[in-house]
N, C-alpha and C positions, 0 to 999 in steps of 0.2 A: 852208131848208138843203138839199131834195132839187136844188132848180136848182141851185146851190153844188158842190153830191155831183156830180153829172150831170158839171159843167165841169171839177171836179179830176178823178173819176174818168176822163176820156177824155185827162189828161196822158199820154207815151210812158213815161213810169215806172213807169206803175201801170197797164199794158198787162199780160192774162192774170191780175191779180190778181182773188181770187176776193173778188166784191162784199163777202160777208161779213166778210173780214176785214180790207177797205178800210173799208168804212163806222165800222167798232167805232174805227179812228184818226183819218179825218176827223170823225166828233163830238165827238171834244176839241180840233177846229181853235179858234181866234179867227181871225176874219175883219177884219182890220185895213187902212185906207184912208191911203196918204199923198199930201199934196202933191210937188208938181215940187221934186227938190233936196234932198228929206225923207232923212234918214238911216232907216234899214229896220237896218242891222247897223254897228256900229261895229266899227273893229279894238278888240282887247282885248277885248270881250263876250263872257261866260260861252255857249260853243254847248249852249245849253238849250233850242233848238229848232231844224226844220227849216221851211222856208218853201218857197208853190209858186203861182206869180203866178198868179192869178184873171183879170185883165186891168192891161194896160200894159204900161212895160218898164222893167228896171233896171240899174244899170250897178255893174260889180265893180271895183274899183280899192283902190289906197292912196297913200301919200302918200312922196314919197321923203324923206332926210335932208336935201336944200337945197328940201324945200316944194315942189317937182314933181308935181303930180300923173299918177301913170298906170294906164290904166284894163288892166284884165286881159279882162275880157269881157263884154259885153252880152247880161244875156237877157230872151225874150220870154215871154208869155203862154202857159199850160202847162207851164213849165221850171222847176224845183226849184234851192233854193239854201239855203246853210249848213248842208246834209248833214253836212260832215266834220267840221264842230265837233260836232257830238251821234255822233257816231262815234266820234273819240278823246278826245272828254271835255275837249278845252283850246281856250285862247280864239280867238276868231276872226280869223286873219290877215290879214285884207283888209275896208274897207267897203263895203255895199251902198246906191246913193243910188236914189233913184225918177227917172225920168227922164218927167216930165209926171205928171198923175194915175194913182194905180195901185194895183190891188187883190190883197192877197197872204192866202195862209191860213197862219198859223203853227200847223203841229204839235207839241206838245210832247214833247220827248225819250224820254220813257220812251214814250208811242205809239208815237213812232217807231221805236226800236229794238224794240219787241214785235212789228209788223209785219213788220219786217226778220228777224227769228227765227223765224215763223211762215210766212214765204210767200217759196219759194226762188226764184218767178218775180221776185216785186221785187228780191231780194238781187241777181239775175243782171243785172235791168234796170238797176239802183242802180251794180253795178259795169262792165256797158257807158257808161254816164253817163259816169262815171268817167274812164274810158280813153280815151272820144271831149276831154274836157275836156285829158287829158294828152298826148295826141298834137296837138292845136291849141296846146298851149304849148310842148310839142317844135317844133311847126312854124312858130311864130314866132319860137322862138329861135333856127333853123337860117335863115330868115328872115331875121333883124338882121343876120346873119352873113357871108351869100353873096348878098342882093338888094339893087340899089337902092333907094333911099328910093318912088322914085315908082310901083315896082314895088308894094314893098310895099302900098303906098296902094291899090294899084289890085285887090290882093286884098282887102285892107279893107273897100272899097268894095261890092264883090262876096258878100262873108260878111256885110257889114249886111242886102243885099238881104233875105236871108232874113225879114227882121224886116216885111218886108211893102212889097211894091211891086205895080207896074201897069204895064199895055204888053205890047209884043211883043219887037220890036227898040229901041224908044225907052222906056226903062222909067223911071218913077218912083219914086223911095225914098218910102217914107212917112215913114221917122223922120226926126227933126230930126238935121242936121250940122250943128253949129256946128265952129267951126275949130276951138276950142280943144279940144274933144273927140273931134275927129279927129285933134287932136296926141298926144290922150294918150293914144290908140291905140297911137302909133306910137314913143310915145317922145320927139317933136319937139318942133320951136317951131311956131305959126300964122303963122306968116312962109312959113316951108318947103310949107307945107299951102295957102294962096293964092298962091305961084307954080303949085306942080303944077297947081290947079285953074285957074291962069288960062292955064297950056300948054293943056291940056285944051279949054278953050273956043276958045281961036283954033284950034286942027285939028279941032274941031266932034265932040269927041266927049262934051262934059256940058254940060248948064244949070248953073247954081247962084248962086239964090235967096239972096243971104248974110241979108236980113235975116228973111226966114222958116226959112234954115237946111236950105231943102227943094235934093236936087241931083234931075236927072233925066239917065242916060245917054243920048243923045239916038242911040246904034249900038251896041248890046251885041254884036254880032260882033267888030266891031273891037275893043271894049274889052275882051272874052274874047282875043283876039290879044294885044295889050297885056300880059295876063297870062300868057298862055299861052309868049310866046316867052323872055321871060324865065327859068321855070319851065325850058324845055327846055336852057338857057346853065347854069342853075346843077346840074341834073340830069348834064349830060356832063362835069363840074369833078370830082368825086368817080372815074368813070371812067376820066378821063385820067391823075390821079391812081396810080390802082391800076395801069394798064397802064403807065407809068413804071415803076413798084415790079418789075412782072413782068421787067420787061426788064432792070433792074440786076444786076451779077452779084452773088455773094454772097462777103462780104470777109472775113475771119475778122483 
């Protein structure tokens, strides 16, 4: 359990908490292992614990009314999840699936919230989590909104990085993209998701691997351009906007 302690304890969550009253919560973890695909949280389930990936990665989603799958957010190794169900005590709005092998510690509720009471570095850490998760949904809703599809994509693409890549300018993703989970990223069909990717290859800016699933940018300048200029079309839409506003006269 100390190695276990060692690798939860250096999550960004439980950053400044005092070992003491980390450790009294992680001893009543279970340490539980699922397969690729494994449900970890179903929607509907009692949030009578919080969970905080060991290693692997898992993927947040749910299921629309015409059986759509879309995924809300993928996280990695050190990242805590179904917080908010053992916060407000009702069932859990979203499933959590394993995505490859992967190792989580579930805390149970009443730990969880005693820690949360006792140590106002976690409460504060808990609630930056928080607000970083709400603003990425703000931002992908502002997102569907005002970008292209392939724009979108191309920021997608760029926030997986995070989950672990290689290179400099020619980078590799490590996680697996399959299309269809890069649709449900995005909302889309796999149709839409192999055209972008196969623009992308004739201008020589991605590999991709479809049946390992593995993409590599093969120019992350250009491909930060890519994103970047779009970002700046849709940033001056709100401005021009307001400076219209200014200029009308006022009609009573």
């Amino acid at each position: 359990m100390d190695h276990t302690f060692l690798r939860l304890a250096g999550a960004a969550v439980f950053k400044g908490v005092p070992r003491v009253d980390l450790r009294s919560a992680i001893s009543q973890a279970r340490i539980l292992d699922y397969r690729d695909d494994e449900v970890i949280i179903a929607r509907g389930d009692p949030g009578d614990r919080a969970f905080l990936i060991i290693s692997g990665i898992v993927r947040v989603g749910t299921l629309g009314e015409d059986g759509k799958r879309v995924t809300i957010e993928i996280l990695r190794e050190q990242e805590v999840f179904g917080e908010l169900g053992v916060i407000d005590r009702k069932p859990r709005v979203a499933d959590v699936v394993a995505m490859g092998p992967t190792k989580v510690a579930a805390i149970p509720a009443p730990e969880f919230l005693a820690l949360l009471s006792r140590s106002p570095i976690f409460a504060v850490n808990l609630l930056r989590l928080t607000t970083a998760r709400l603003r990425r949904c703000y931002t992908l809703f502002e997102d569907a909104s005002l970008m292209s599809l392939e724009h979108r994509f191309a920021r997608q693409v760029l926030y997986v990085m995070r989950l672990g890549a290689t290179g400099g300018q020619r980078v590799r993703i490590y996680s697996r993209l399959h299309q269809g989970e890069l649709a449900d990223l995005l909302g889309t069909t796999p149709r839409s998701i192999i055209n972008i990717l196969n623009k992308w290859r004739s201008n020589g800016l991605v590999e991709f691997d479809g049946r390992a699933a593995q993409l590599t940018i093969l120019d992350l300048e250009r491909f930060n351009a890519l994103v970047g200029d779009e970002t700046s079309r849709k940033c001056e839409r709100p401005r021009q906007v307001a400076a219209s506003r200014r200029r009308s006269p006022h009609r009573s």
